[in-house]
Backbone of each chain as nested JSON, in Angstrom:
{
  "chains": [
    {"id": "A", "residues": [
      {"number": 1, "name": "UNK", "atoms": {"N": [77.143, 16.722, -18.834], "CA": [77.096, 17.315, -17.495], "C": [78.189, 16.697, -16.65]}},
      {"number": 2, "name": "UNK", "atoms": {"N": [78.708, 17.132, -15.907], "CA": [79.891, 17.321, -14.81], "C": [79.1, 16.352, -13.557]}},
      {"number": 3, "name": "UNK", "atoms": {"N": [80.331, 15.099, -13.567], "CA": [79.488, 14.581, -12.145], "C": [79.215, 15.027, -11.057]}},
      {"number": 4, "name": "UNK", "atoms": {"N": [80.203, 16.351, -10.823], "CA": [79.897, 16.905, -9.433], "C": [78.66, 17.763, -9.906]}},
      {"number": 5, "name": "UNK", "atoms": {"N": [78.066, 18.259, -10.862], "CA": [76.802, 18.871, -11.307], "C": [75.451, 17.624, -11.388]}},
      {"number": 6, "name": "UNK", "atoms": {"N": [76.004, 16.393, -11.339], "CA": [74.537, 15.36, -11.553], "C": [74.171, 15.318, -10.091]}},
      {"number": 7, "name": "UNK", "atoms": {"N": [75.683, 15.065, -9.228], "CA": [75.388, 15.158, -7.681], "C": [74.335, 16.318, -6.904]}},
      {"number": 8, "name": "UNK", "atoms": {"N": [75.126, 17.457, -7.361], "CA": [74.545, 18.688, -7.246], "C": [72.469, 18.836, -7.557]}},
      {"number": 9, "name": "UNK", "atoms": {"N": [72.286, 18.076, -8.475], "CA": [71.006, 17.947, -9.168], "C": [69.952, 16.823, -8.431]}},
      {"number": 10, "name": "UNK", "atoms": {"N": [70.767, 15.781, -8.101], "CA": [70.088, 14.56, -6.979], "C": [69.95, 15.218, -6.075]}},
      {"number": 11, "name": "UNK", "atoms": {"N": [71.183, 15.868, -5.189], "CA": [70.673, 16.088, -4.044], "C": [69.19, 17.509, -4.05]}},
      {"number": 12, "name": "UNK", "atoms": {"N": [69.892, 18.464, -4.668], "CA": [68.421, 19.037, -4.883], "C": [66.992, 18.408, -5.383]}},
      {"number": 13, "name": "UNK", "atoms": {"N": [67.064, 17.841, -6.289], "CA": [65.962, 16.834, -6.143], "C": [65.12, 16.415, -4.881]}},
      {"number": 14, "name": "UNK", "atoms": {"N": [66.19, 15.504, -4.032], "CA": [66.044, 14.983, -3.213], "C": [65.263, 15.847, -2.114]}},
      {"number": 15, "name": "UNK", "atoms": {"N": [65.915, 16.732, -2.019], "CA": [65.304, 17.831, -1.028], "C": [63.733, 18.319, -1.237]}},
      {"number": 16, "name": "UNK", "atoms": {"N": [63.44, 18.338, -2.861], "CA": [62.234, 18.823, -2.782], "C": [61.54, 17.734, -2.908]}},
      {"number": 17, "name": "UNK", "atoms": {"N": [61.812, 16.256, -2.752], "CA": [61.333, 15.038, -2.765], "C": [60.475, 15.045, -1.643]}},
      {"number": 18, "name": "UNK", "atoms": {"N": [61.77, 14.954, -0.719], "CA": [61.288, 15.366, 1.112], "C": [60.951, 16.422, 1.301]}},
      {"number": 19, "name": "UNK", "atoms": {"N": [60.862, 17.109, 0.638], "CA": [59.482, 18.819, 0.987], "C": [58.77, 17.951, 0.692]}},
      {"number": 20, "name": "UNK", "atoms": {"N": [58.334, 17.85, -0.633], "CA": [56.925, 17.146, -1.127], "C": [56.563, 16.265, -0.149]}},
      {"number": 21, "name": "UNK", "atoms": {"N": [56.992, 15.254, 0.408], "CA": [56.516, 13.942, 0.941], "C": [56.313, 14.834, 2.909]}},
      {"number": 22, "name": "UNK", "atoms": {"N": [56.887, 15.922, 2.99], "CA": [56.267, 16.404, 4.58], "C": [55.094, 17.661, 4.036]}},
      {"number": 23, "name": "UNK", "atoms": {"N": [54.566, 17.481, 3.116], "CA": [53.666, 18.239, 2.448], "C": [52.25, 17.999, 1.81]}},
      {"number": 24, "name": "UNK", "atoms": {"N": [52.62, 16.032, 1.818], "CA": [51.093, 15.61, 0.759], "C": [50.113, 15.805, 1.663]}},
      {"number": 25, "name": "UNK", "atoms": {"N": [48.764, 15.878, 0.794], "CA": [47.72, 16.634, 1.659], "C": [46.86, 15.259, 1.825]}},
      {"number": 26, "name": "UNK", "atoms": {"N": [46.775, 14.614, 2.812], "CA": [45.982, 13.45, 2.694], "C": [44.881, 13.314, 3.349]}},
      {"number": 27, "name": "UNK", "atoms": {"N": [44.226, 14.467, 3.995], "CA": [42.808, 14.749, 3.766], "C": [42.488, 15.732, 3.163]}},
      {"number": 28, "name": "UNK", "atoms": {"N": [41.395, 15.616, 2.577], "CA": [40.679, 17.065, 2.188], "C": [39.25, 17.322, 1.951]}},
      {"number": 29, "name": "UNK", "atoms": {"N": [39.124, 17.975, 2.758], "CA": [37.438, 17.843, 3.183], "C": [36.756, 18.456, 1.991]}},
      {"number": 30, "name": "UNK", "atoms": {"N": [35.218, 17.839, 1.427], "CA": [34.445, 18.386, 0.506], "C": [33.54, 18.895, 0.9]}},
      {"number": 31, "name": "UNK", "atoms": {"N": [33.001, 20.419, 0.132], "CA": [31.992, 20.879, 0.622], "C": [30.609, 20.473, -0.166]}},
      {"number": 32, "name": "UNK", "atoms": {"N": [29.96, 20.026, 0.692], "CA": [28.613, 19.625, 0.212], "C": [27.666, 20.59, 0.176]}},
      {"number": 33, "name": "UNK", "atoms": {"N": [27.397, 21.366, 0.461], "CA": [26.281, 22.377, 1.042], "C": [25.721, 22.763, -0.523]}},
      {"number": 34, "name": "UNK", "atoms": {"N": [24.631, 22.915, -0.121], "CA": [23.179, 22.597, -1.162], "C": [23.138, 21.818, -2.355]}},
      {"number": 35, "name": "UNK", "atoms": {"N": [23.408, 20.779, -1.539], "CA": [23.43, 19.479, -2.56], "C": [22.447, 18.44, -2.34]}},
      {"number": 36, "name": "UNK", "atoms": {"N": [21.759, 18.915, -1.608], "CA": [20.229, 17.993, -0.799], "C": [19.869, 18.149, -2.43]}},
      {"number": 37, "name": "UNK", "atoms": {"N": [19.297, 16.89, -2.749], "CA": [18.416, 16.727, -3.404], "C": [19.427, 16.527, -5.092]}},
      {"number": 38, "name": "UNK", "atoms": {"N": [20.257, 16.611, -4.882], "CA": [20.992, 16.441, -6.02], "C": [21.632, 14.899, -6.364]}},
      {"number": 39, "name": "UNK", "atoms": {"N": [21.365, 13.733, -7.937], "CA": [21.82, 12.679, -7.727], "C": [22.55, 12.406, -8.492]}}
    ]},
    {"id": "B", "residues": [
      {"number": 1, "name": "UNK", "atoms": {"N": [39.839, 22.205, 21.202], "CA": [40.512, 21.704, 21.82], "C": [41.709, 21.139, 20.825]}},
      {"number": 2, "name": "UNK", "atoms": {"N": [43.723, 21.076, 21.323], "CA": [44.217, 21.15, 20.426], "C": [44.512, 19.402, 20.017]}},
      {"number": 3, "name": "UNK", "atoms": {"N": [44.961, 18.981, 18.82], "CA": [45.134, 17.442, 18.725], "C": [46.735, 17.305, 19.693]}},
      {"number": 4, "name": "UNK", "atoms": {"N": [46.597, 16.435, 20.58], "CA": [48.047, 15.736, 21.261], "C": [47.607, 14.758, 20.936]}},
      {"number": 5, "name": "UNK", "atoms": {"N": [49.179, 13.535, 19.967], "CA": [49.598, 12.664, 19.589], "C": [49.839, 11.832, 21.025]}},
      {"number": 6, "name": "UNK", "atoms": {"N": [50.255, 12.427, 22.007], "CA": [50.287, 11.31, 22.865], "C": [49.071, 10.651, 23.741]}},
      {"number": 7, "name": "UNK", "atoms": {"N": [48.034, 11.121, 22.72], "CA": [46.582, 10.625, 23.419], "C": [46.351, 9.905, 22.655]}},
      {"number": 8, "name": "UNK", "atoms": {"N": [44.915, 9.038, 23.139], "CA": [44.475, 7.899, 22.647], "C": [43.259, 8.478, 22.06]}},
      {"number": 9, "name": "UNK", "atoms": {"N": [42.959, 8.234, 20.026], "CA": [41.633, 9.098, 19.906], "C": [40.735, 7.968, 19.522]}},
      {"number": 10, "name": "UNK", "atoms": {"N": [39.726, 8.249, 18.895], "CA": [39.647, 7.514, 18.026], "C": [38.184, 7.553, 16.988]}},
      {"number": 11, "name": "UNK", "atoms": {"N": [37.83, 7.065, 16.424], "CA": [36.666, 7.274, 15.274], "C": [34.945, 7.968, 15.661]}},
      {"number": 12, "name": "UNK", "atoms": {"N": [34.77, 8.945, 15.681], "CA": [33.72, 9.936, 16.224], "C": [32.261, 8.178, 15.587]}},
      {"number": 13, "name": "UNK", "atoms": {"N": [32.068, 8.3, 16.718], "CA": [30.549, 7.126, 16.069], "C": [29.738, 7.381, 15.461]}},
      {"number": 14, "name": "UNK", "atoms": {"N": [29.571, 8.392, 14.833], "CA": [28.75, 9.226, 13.827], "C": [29.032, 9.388, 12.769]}},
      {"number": 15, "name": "UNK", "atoms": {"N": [30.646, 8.754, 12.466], "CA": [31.172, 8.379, 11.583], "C": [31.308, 7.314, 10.635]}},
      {"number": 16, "name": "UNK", "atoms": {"N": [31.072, 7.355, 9.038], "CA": [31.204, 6.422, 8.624], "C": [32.198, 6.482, 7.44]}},
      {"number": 17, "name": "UNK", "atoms": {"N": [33.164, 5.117, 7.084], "CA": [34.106, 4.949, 6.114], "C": [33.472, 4.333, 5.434]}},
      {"number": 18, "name": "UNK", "atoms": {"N": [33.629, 4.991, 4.178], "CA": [33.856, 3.695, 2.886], "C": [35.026, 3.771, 1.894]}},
      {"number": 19, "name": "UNK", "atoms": {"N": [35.339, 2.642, 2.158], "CA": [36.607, 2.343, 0.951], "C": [36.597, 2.49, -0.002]}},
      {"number": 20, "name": "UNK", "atoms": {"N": [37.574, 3.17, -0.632], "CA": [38.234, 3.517, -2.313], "C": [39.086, 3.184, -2.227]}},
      {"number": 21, "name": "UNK", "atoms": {"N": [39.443, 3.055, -4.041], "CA": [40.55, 3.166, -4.426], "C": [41.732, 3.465, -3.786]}},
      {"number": 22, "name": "UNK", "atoms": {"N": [41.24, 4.647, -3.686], "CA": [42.27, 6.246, -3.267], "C": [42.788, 6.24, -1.652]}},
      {"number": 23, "name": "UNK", "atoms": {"N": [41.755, 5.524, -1.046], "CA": [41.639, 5.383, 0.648], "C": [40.545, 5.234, 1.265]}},
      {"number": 24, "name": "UNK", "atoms": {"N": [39.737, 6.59, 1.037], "CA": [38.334, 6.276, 1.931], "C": [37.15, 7.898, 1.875]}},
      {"number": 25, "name": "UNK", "atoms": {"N": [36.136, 7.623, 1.667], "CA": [35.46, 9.047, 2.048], "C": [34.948, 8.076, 3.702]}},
      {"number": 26, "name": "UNK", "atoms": {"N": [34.829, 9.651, 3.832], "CA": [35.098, 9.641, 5.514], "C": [33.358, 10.531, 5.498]}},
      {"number": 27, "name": "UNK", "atoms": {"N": [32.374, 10.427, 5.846], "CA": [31.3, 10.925, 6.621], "C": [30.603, 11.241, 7.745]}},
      {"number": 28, "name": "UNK", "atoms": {"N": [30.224, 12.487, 8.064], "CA": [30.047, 12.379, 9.319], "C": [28.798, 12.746, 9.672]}},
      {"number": 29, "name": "UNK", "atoms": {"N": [27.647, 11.747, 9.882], "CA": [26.357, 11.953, 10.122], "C": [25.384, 13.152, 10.543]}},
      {"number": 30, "name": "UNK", "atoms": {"N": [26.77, 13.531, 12.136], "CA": [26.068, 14.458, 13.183], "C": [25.787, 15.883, 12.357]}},
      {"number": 31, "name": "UNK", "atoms": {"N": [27.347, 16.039, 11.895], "CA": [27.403, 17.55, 11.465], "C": [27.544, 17.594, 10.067]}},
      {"number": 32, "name": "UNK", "atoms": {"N": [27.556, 16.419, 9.283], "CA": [27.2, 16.484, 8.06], "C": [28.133, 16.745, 6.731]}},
      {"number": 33, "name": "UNK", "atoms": {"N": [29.549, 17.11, 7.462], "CA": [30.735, 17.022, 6.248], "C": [31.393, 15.626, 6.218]}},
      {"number": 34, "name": "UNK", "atoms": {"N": [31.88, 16.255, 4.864], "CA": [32.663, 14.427, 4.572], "C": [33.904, 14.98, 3.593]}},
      {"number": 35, "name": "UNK", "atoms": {"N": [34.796, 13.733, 4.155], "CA": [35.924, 14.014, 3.809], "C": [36.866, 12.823, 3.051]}},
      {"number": 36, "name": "UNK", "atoms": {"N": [37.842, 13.134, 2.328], "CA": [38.461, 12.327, 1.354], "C": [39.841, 12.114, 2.476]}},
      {"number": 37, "name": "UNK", "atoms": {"N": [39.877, 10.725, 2.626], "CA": [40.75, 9.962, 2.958], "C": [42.032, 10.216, 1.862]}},
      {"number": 38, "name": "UNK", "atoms": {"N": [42.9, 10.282, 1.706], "CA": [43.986, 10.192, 0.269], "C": [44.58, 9.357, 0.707]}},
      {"number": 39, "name": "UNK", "atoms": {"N": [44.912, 8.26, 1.33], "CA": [46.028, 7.252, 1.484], "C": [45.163, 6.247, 2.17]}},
      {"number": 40, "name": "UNK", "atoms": {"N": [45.545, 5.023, 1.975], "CA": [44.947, 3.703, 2.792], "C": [45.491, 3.511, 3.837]}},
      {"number": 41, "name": "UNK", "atoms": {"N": [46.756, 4.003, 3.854], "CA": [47.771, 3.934, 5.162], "C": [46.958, 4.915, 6.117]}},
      {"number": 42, "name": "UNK", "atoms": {"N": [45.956, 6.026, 5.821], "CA": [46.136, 6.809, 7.171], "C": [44.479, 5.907, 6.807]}},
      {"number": 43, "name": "UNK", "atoms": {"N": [43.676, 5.077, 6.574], "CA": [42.805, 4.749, 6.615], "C": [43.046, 3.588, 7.91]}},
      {"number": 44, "name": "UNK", "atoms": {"N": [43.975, 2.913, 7.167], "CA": [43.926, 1.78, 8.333], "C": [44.507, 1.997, 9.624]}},
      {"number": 45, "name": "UNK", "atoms": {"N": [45.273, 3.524, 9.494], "CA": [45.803, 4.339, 10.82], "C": [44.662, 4.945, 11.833]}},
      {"number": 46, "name": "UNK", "atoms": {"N": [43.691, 5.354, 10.937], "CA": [42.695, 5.761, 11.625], "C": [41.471, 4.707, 12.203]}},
      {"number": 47, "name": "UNK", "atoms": {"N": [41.672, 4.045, 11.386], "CA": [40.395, 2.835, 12.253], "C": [41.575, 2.027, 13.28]}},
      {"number": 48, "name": "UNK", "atoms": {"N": [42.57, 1.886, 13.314], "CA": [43.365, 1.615, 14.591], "C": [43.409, 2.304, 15.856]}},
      {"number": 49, "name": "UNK", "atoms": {"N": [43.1, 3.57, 15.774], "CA": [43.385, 4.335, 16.447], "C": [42.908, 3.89, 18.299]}},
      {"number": 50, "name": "UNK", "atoms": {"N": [41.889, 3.286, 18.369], "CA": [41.282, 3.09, 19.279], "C": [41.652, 1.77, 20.125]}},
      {"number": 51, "name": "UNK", "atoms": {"N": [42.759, 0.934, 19.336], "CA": [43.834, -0.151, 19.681], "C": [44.733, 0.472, 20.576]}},
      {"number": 52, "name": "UNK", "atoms": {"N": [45.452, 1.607, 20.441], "CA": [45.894, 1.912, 21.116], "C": [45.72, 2.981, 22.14]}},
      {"number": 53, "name": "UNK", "atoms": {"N": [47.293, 3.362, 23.076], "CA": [46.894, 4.182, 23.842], "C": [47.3, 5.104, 23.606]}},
      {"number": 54, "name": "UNK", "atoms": {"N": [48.119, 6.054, 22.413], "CA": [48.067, 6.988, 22.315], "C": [48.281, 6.843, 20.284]}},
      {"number": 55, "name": "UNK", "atoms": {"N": [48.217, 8.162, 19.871], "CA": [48.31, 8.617, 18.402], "C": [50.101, 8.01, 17.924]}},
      {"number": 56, "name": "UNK", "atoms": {"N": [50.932, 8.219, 18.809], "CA": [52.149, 7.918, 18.389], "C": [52.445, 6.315, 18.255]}},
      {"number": 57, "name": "UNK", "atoms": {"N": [51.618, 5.909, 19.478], "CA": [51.822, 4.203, 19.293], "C": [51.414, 3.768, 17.881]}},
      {"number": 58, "name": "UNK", "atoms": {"N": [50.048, 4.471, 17.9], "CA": [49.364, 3.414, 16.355], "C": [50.307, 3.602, 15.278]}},
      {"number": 59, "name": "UNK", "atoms": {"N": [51.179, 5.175, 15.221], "CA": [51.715, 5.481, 14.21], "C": [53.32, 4.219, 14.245]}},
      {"number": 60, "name": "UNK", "atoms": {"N": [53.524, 4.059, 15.01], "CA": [54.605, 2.688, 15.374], "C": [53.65, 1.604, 14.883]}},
      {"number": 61, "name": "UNK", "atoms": {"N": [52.933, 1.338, 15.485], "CA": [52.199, -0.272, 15.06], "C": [51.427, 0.211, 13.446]}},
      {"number": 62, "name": "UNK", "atoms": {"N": [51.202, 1.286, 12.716], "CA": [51.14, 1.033, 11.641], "C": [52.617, 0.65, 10.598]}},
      {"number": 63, "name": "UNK", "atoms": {"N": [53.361, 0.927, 11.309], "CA": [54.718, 1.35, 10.86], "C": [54.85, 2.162, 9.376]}},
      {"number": 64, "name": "UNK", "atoms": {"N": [54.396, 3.485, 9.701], "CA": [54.284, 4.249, 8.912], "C": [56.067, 4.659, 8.836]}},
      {"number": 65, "name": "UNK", "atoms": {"N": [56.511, 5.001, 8.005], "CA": [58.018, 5.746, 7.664], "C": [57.768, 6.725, 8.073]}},
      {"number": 66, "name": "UNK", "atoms": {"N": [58.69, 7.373, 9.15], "CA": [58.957, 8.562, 9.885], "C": [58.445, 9.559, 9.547]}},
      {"number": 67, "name": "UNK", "atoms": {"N": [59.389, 9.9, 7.929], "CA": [59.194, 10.763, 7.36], "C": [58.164, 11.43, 6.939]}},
      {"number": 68, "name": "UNK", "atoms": {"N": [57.168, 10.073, 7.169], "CA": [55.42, 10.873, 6.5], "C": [54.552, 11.232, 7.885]}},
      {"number": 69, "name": "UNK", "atoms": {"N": [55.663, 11.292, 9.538], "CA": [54.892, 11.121, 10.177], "C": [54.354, 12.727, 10.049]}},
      {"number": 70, "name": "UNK", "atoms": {"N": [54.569, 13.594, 9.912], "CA": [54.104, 14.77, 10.162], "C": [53.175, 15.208, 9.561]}},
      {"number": 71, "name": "UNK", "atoms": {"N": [52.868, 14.741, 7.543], "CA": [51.842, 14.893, 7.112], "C": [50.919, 13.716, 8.004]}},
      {"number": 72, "name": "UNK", "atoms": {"N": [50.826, 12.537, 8.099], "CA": [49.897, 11.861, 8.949], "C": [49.502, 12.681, 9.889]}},
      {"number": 73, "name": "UNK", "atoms": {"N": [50.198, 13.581, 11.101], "CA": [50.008, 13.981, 12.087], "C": [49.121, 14.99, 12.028]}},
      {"number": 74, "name": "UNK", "atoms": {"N": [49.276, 15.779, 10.68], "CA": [48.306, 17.133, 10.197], "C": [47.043, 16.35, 9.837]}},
      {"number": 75, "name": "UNK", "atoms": {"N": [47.105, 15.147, 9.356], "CA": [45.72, 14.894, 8.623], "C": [44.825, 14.718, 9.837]}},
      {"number": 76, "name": "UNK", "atoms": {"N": [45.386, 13.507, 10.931], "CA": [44.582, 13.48, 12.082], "C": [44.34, 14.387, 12.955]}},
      {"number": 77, "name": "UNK", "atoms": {"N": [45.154, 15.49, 12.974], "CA": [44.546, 17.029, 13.231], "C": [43.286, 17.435, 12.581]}},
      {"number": 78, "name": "UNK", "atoms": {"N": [43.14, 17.709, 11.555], "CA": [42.272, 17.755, 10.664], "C": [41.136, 17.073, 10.881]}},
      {"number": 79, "name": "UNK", "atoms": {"N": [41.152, 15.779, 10.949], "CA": [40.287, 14.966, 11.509], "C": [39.464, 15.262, 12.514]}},
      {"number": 80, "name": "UNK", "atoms": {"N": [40.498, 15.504, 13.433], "CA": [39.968, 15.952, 14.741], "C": [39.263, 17.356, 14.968]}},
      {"number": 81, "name": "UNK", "atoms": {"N": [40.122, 18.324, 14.287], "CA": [39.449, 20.112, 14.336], "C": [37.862, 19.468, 13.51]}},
      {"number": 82, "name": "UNK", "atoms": {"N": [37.372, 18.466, 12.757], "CA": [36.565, 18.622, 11.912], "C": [35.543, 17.753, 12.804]}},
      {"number": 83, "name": "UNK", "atoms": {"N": [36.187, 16.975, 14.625], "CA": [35.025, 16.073, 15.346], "C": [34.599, 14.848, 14.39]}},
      {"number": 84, "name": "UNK", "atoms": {"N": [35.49, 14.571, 13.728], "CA": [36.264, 13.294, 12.985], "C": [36.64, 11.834, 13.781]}},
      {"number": 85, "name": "UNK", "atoms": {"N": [37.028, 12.47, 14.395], "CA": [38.459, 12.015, 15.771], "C": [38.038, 12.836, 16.942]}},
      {"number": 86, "name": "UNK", "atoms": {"N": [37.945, 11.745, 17.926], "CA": [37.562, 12.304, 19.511], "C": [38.601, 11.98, 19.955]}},
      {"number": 87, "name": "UNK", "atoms": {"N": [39.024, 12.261, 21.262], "CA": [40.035, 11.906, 22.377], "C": [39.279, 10.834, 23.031]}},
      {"number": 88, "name": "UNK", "atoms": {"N": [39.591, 9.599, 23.486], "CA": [39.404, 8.491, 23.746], "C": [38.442, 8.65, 25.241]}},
      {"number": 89, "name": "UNK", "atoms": {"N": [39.01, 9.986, 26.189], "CA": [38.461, 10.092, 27.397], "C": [37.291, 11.024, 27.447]}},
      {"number": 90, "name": "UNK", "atoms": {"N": [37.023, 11.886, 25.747], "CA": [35.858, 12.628, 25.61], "C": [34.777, 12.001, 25.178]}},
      {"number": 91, "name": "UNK", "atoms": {"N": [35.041, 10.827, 24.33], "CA": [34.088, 9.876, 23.462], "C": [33.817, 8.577, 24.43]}},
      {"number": 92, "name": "UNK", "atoms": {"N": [34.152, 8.724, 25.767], "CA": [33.456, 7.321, 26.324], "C": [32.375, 8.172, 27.222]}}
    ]}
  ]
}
Protein backbone atom coordinates (compact mmCIF):
# COMPACT_ATOMS: atom_id res chain seq x y z
CA UNK A 1 0.00 0.00 0.00
CA UNK A 2 0.99 3.62 -0.98
CA UNK A 3 1.83 5.86 2.02
CA UNK A 4 -0.36 8.49 0.90
CA UNK A 5 -3.17 5.48 0.90
CA UNK A 6 -2.11 4.30 4.77
CA UNK A 7 -2.60 8.16 5.52
CA UNK A 8 -5.74 8.19 3.66
CA UNK A 9 -6.93 4.95 5.86
CA UNK A 10 -5.83 6.55 9.51
CA UNK A 11 -7.41 9.45 8.91
CA UNK A 12 -10.67 7.73 7.98
CA UNK A 13 -10.34 5.55 10.74
CA UNK A 14 -9.89 8.24 12.88
CA UNK A 15 -13.02 9.90 11.95
CA UNK A 16 -15.17 7.01 12.66
CA UNK A 17 -13.12 6.65 15.95
CA UNK A 18 -14.56 10.14 16.89
CA UNK A 19 -18.10 9.25 15.52
CA UNK A 20 -17.94 6.25 17.71
CA UNK A 21 -16.60 7.96 20.88
CA UNK A 22 -19.59 11.14 20.35
CA UNK A 23 -21.91 8.10 20.05
CA UNK A 24 -21.22 5.49 23.06
CA UNK A 25 -24.40 4.87 24.72
CA UNK A 26 -23.62 5.07 28.41
CA UNK A 27 -26.91 4.69 29.80
CA UNK A 28 -29.42 2.36 29.03
CA UNK A 29 -32.37 1.88 30.81
CA UNK A 30 -33.87 -1.82 31.53
CA UNK A 31 -37.23 -2.76 31.33
CA UNK A 32 -38.42 -4.56 34.24
CA UNK A 33 -42.11 -4.81 33.99
CA UNK A 34 -43.60 -8.12 35.15
CA UNK A 35 -40.83 -9.27 36.81
CA UNK A 36 -42.40 -9.04 40.42
CA UNK A 37 -41.90 -12.16 41.70
CA UNK A 38 -39.23 -13.44 39.50
CA UNK A 39 -35.55 -14.62 41.17
CA UNK B 1 -38.76 20.05 31.61
CA UNK B 2 -35.55 20.36 29.25
CA UNK B 3 -31.85 19.22 30.82
CA UNK B 4 -29.54 22.75 30.95
CA UNK B 5 -25.88 21.91 31.67
CA UNK B 6 -25.49 25.17 33.17
CA UNK B 7 -27.58 24.10 36.17
CA UNK B 8 -26.81 22.51 39.23
CA UNK B 9 -28.65 18.82 39.36
CA UNK B 10 -28.26 16.27 41.19
CA UNK B 11 -29.18 12.52 42.44
CA UNK B 12 -33.24 12.12 42.68
CA UNK B 13 -33.28 10.64 46.65
CA UNK B 14 -35.23 7.84 45.62
CA UNK B 15 -32.38 6.84 44.03
CA UNK B 16 -30.09 4.18 44.54
CA UNK B 17 -26.42 3.14 43.02
CA UNK B 18 -24.72 0.12 43.12
CA UNK B 19 -21.40 -0.47 41.78
CA UNK B 20 -20.17 -2.73 38.95
CA UNK B 21 -17.78 -3.66 37.11
CA UNK B 22 -19.17 -1.89 34.16
CA UNK B 23 -20.17 1.39 36.33
CA UNK B 24 -23.33 1.15 38.16
CA UNK B 25 -27.16 0.03 38.03
CA UNK B 26 -28.87 3.01 38.85
CA UNK B 27 -32.56 2.40 40.66
CA UNK B 28 -35.21 4.31 41.21
CA UNK B 29 -37.55 3.47 44.09
CA UNK B 30 -40.42 6.11 43.38
CA UNK B 31 -41.19 5.12 39.82
CA UNK B 32 -39.54 1.95 39.70
CA UNK B 33 -37.07 1.81 36.55
CA UNK B 34 -33.50 1.11 36.69
CA UNK B 35 -30.87 1.81 34.70
CA UNK B 36 -27.30 0.67 33.58
CA UNK B 37 -24.65 3.10 34.29
CA UNK B 38 -21.90 2.04 31.29
CA UNK B 39 -18.89 4.01 32.46
CA UNK B 40 -17.51 4.74 36.07
CA UNK B 41 -16.57 8.08 34.82
CA UNK B 42 -20.25 9.20 34.39
CA UNK B 43 -20.80 7.29 37.81
CA UNK B 44 -18.52 9.33 39.73
CA UNK B 45 -19.85 12.37 37.45
CA UNK B 46 -23.11 11.78 38.63
CA UNK B 47 -22.74 11.37 42.37
CA UNK B 48 -20.68 14.75 42.05
CA UNK B 49 -23.13 16.44 40.64
CA UNK B 50 -24.49 18.11 43.70
CA UNK B 51 -20.70 19.56 44.52
CA UNK B 52 -21.24 21.73 42.17
CA UNK B 53 -23.01 24.62 40.71
CA UNK B 54 -23.75 23.73 37.51
CA UNK B 55 -23.53 20.29 35.04
CA UNK B 56 -20.55 21.91 33.10
CA UNK B 57 -18.45 22.60 36.24
CA UNK B 58 -18.59 18.90 37.49
CA UNK B 59 -17.86 17.95 33.89
CA UNK B 60 -14.39 20.23 34.40
CA UNK B 61 -13.79 18.93 37.95
CA UNK B 62 -14.34 15.39 36.68
CA UNK B 63 -12.00 16.20 33.96
CA UNK B 64 -13.72 14.24 31.58
CA UNK B 65 -11.96 14.70 27.78
CA UNK B 66 -14.00 17.10 25.82
CA UNK B 67 -14.61 14.91 23.35
CA UNK B 68 -16.87 12.53 25.41
CA UNK B 69 -18.50 15.64 26.65
CA UNK B 70 -21.56 15.28 24.53
CA UNK B 71 -22.18 11.56 24.97
CA UNK B 72 -21.88 12.40 28.92
CA UNK B 73 -24.25 15.29 28.26
CA UNK B 74 -26.97 12.85 26.52
CA UNK B 75 -26.61 10.33 29.29
CA UNK B 76 -27.41 12.98 32.05
CA UNK B 77 -30.26 14.00 29.87
CA UNK B 78 -31.46 10.70 30.03
CA UNK B 79 -31.06 10.63 33.53
CA UNK B 80 -32.94 13.42 33.98
CA UNK B 81 -36.05 12.83 31.21
CA UNK B 82 -36.14 9.41 33.39
CA UNK B 83 -36.41 11.87 37.20
CA UNK B 84 -32.94 10.26 37.71
CA UNK B 85 -31.48 13.72 38.06
CA UNK B 86 -33.40 16.72 39.52
CA UNK B 87 -32.40 20.37 39.09
CA UNK B 88 -30.84 21.35 42.34
CA UNK B 89 -33.69 24.25 42.86
CA UNK B 90 -36.60 21.52 42.17
CA UNK B 91 -35.17 18.83 44.62
CA UNK B 92 -34.67 21.16 47.70
Amino acid sequence: MEPTELIDETETEAAEAEELVEEELLVEEISIDGMCGVY
Amino acid sequence: MTFDSAVAYRLHERVALRPEPFGALAYHYGNRRLNFLRAPELVTLVESLDQHDSVRAAFDAAGIDPSRWPSFEKALASLAASDFLVPEEVAA
